[in-house]
C-alpha positions, -999 to 999 in steps of 0.1 A, spaced: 230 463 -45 195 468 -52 201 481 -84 227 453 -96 198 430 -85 172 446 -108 198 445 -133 206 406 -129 168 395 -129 162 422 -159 188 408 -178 183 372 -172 148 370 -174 130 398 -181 115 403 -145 114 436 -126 127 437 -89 111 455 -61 119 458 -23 86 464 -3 80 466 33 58 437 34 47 418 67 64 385 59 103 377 53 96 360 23 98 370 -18 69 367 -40 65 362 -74 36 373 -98 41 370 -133 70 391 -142 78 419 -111 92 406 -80 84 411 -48 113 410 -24 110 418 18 126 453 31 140 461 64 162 437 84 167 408 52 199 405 42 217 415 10 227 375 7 193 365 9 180 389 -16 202 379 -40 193 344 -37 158 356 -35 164 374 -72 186 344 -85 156 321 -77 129 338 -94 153 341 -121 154 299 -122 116 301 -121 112 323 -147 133 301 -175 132 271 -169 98 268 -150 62 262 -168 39 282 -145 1 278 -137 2 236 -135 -30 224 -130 -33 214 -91 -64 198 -92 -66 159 -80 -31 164 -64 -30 164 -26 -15 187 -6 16 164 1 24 157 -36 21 197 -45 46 208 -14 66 177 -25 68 184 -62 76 221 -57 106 215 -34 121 190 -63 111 217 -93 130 243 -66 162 222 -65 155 213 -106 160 250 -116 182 261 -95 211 236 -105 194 243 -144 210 279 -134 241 274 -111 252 251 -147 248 282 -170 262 302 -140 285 285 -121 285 314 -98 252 316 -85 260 285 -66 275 306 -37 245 325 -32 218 293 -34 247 269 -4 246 308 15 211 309 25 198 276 31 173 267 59 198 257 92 203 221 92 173 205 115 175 181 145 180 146 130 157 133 157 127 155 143 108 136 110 83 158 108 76 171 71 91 206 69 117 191 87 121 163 61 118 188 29 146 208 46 171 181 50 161 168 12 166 206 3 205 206 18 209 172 2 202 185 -27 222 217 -30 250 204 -15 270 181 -30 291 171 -2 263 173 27 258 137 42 226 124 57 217 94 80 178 95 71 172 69 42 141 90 28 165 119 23 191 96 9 163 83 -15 155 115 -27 191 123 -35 197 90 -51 162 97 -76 174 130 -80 208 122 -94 197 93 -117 164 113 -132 194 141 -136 214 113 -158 192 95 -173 165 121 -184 185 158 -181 175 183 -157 154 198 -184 131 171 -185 102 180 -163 80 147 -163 115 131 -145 111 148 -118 79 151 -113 76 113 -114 102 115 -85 78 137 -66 47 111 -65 70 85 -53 89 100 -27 56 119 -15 37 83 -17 69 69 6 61 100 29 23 86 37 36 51 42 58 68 72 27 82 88 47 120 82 17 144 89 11 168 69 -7 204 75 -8 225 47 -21 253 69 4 251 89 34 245 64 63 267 50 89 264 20 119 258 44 146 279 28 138 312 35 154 325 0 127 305 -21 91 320 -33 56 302 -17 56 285 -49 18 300 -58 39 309 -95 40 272 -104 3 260 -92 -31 268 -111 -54 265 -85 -88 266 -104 -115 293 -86 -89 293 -56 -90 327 -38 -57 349 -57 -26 346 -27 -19 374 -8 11 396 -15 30 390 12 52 352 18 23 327 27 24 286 31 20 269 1 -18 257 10 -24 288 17 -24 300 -18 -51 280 -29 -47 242 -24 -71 222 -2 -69 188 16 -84 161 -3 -107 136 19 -81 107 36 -88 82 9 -53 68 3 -35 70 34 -1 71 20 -6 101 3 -26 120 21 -9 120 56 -43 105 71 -44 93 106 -70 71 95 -95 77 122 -131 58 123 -161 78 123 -171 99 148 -186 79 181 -180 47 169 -157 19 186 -132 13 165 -127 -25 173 -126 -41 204 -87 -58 218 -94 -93 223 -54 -96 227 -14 -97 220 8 -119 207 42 -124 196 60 -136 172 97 -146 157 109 -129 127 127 -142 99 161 -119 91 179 -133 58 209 -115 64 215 -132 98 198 -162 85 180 -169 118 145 -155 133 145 -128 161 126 -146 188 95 -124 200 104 -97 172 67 -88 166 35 -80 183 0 -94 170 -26 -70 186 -58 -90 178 -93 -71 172 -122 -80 169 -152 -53 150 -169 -36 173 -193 -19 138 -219 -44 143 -254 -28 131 -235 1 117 -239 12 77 -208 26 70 -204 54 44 -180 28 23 -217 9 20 -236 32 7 -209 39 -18 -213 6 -29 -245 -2 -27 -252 23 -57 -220 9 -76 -212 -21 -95 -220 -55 -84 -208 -85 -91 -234 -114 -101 -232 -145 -77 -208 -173 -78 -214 -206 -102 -211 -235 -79 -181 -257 -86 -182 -291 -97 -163 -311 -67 -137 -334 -75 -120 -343 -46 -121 -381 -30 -137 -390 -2 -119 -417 13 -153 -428 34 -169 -432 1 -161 -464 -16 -170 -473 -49 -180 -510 -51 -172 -540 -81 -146 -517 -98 -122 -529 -127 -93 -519 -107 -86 -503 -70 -69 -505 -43 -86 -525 -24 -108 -559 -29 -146 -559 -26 -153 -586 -2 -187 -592 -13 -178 -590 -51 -150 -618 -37 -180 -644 -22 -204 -640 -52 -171 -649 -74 -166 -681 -53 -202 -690 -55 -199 -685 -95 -170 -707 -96 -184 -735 -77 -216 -728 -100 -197 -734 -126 -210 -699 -138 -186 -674 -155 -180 -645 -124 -180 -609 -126 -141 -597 -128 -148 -564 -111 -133 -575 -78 -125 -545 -65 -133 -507 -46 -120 -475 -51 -125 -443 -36 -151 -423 -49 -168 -384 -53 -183 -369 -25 -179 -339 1 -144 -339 24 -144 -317 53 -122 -287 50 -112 -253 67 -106 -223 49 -93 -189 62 -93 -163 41 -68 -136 50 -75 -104 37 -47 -75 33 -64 -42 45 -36 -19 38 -38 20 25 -29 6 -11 -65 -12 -7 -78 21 -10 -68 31 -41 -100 38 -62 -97 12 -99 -110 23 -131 -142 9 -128 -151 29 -103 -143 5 -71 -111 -3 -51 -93 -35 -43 -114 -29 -7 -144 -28 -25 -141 -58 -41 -124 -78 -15 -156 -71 4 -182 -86 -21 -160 -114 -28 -156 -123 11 -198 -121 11 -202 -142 -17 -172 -168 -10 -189 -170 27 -227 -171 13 -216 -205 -15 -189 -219 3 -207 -254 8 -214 -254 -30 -174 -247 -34 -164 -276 -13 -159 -258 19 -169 -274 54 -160 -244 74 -148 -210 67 -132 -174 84 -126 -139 72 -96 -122 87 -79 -94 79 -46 -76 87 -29 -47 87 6 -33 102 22 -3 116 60 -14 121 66 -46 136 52 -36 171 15 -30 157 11 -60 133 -30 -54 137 -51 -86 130 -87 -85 125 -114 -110 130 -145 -104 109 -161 -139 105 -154 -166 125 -155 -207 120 -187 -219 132 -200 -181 129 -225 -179 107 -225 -154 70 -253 -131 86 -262 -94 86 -234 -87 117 -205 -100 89 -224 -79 61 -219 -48 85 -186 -56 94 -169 -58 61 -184 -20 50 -170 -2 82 -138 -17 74 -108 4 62 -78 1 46 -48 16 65 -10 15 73 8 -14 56 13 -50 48 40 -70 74 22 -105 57 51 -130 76 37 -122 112 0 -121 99 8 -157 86 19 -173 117 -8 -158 136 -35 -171 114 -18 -203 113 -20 -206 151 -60 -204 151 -60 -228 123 -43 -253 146 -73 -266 163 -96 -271 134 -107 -308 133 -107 -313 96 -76 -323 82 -78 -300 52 -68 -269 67 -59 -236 43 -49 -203 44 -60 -184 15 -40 -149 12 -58 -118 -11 -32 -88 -15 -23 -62 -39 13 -62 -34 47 -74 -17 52 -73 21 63 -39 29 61 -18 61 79 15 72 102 5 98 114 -17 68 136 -3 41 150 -39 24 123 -46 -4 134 -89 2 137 -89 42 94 -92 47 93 -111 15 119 -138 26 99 -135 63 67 -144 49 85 -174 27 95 -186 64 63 -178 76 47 -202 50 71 -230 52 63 -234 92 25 -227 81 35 -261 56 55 -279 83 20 -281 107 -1 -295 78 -18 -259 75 -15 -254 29 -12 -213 24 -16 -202 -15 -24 -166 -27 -45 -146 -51 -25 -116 -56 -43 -88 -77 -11 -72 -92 4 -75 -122 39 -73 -113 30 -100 -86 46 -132 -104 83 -125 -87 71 -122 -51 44 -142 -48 65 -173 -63 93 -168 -42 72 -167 -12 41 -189 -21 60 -213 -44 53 -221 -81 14 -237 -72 -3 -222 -49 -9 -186 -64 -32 -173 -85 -27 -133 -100 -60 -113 -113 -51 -88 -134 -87 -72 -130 -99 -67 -100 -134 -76 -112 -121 -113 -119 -110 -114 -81 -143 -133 -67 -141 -159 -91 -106 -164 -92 -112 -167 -53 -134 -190 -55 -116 -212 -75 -87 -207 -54 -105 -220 -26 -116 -253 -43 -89 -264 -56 -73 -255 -16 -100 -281 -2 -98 -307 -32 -51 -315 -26 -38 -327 5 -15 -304 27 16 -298 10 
């Protein structure tokens, strides 16, 4: 058998096959020989073991840069390119099939969602037609794989690869750990994938089978939650925020067309970072800034300010009235301007700005600074003019969710609290994390906006995308919540608009904010301005 082996990988692609007594159970490929395990492994599993390398060696591009990918997109895209080739081969050789469906990984416990447990399930998926799976991820994967496979051809690499970032991105948005220390390939016919990777001045792997981190990749920092696998963990000895309590709240579910009552829980925080300078600071305090905010010319009407001996109005000057009746009896020609108006001048209002603090906030721009970043500086400045931009009283919250039973809600400047050094501190220990439920964020905002005396009262929404969490596989089911969420907001007398810095945003953010009140910055560098804006024009109309 060995020797039909050496004479299949020879003849298909040029390799050289050679059984070693090696420590591990796994094959290993470097360049063109083959290294494949002795002792107790099975003829079946050699063969696949040969067929694979085979795959790898004619349809693969070896020595891929690696570096800027994390250690979840590499293990990711290598499981994809493993399925790519191999059904690139079982379609020249129909009979090679047999060997790959022979030697999968067993078939894991549905109930474990842990990563290698994931990649194994996508790996069956994927090799067998008629294997079914209840896991949607998996089903995703499948789904990608197929249409990439139709639309593009199997021998289209960029395809798949494509497929790889996106189902490795959905993997970090479902908090699935990853350890690349502690990771595998699953099927124990397939190579540690070291052949594919250039790994720059990486150590050279070992001989024997090893993890696929183990051959040279290494974990990026946990700047973007969702790809990385971070557990998002503030620094070390510091508070993270302080409870101050839970609430819940209804959700809206379009397909029943009714809310669930109680459906979510509000766990409201507020910063314990006070003091603290915050590496995310010092990041930006050498980075770009963004010059201070031109004071708006107001334009609302104040209905305490009357404007007297007016051409028209709608209302009569009384005084204007008497001098007419002393003209007429004068037998003087009168002043016509008989009547008042209202005129220019500061109306009270109350503004909250609700900030989206999700992982995708993260996510560095080209200018050097993330959505985060300039969230931050735009809160600071917003909160340092607001009296120039026709706001009476202001708060910065902020929100964040991890499924619908942590919908975290974060107080970082309060109304009556005012824009000092404890809300300058605050906003650089914050971090972006988890996702973006926005309905029950909305409802919960609304609720402390009830009590505010003024009768212009506003919720002002900044986010970089559409309502989305992980317990939550309907794209339209947070979107329509968050439309339901707003039209209560509405029915109280609280108006809710949004500057949405996306720009695919115009679908969602109309559907859920309506066709006025919502602004899109396509650079993030216009966002303070935009915000500011936004916020005027909130404190100059009457609730809608």
């Amino acid at each position: 058998m060995n020797a039909a082996l050496s004479l299949l990988a020879r003849g298909l692609a040029g390799i050289d096959v050679e059984v070693q007594a090696m420590a591990g159970a796994r094959a290993v490929l470097v360049g063109k020989r083959l290294l494949l395990p002795g002792g107790a492994a099975a003829e079946s599993l050699r063969r696949a073991m040969a067929a694979h390398a085979v795959a790898h060696l004619r349809y693969s591009t070896p020595a891929r840069p690696a570096r800027g990918l994390k250690p979840m997109v590499i293990a990711v895209a290598s499981a994809i390119e493993d399925a790519r080739v191999e059904q690139l081969l079982c379609r020249d050789f129909p009979g090679l099939r047999g060997w790959f469906a022979g030697s999968q990984a067993p078939a894991p416990d549905p109930k474990d969602l842990g990563f290698a447990a994931l990649i194994a399930r996508m790996d069956r998926m994927l090799a067998l037609p008629a294997w079914q799976d209840d896991n949607h991820w998996v089903n995703k994967a499948r789904r990608l794989f197929d249409e990439a496979a139709a639309r593009a051809g199997l021998e289209d690499y960029d395809a798949f690869r494509a497929i790889a970032s996106i189902l490795a991105n959905d993997l970090g948005q479902m908090r699935v750990r990853f350890e690349p220390r502690d990771y595998a390939v699953p099927a124990p016919y397939r190579d540690d994938n070291s052949y594919l990777w250039d790994f720059g001045d990486a150590d050279t792997p070992p001989d024997e089978a090893i993890a696929l981190q183990q051959s040279g990749a290494r974990p990026s920092p946990p700047t973007d939650a969702r790809n990385a696998g971070s557990d998002d963990r503030p620094p070390e000895g510091i508070d993270e925020m302080t409870e101050l309590g839970r609430f819940t709240y209804p959700e809206w579910d379009r397909r029943l067309e009714r809310l669930r009552t109680d459906w979510c829980t509000v766990i409201e925080k507020l910063p314990a970072w006070q003091g603290l300078r915050a590496p995310r600071e010092q990041a930006m305090a050498g980075g770009e800034r963004i010059p201070p905010l031109a004071p708006l010319r107001a334009r609302h009407l104040d209905r305490t300010h009357r404007l007297r001996r007016q051409w028209e109005g709608d209302d009569v000057d009384l005084d204007a009235a008497i001098e007419v009746m002393i003209d007429r009896r004068a037998r003087l020609r009168p002043d016509p301007r008989l009547f008042m108006r209202a005129g220019k001048g500061p109306r009270p209002s109350s503004l909250l700005v609700l900030l989206d603090l999700s992982a995708s906030a993260n996510d560095p721009g080209p200018h050097g600074l993330s959505l985060l970043d300039i969230e931050k500086q735009a809160a600071l400045l917003l909160a340092a003019s607001k009296a120039a931009h026709g706001i009476d009283r202001l708060a910065i919250h902020g929100f964040s969710s991890n499924t619908r039973a942590e919908v975290y809600y974060y107080r970082l400047l309060d109304f009556g609290q005012p824009p000092g050094a404890a809300l300058h501190a605050t906003l650089a220990a914050v971090q972006g994390r988890y996702s973006t439920r926005m309905g029950a964020a909305l409802r919960h905002a609304a609720s402390h906006l009830r009590d505010e005396p003024n009768d212009r009262r506003a919720i002002l929404v900044v986010t970089d995308g559409a309502p989305s969490d992980i317990d939550v596989h309907d794209p339209a089911y947070l979107i329509e919540d968050a439309r339901q969420a707003v039209a209560e907001a509405r029915s109280t007398g609280v108006r809710v608009a949004c500057m949405a810095v996306d720009g695919a945003a115009d679908a969602y953010v109309r559907r859920i904010f309506g066709w006025r009140d919502h602004g899109i910055a396509d650079d993030v560098r216009k966002l303070p301005l935009r915000l500011a804006h936004m916020g005027a024009r909130l404190g100059m109309l009457r609730p809608g």
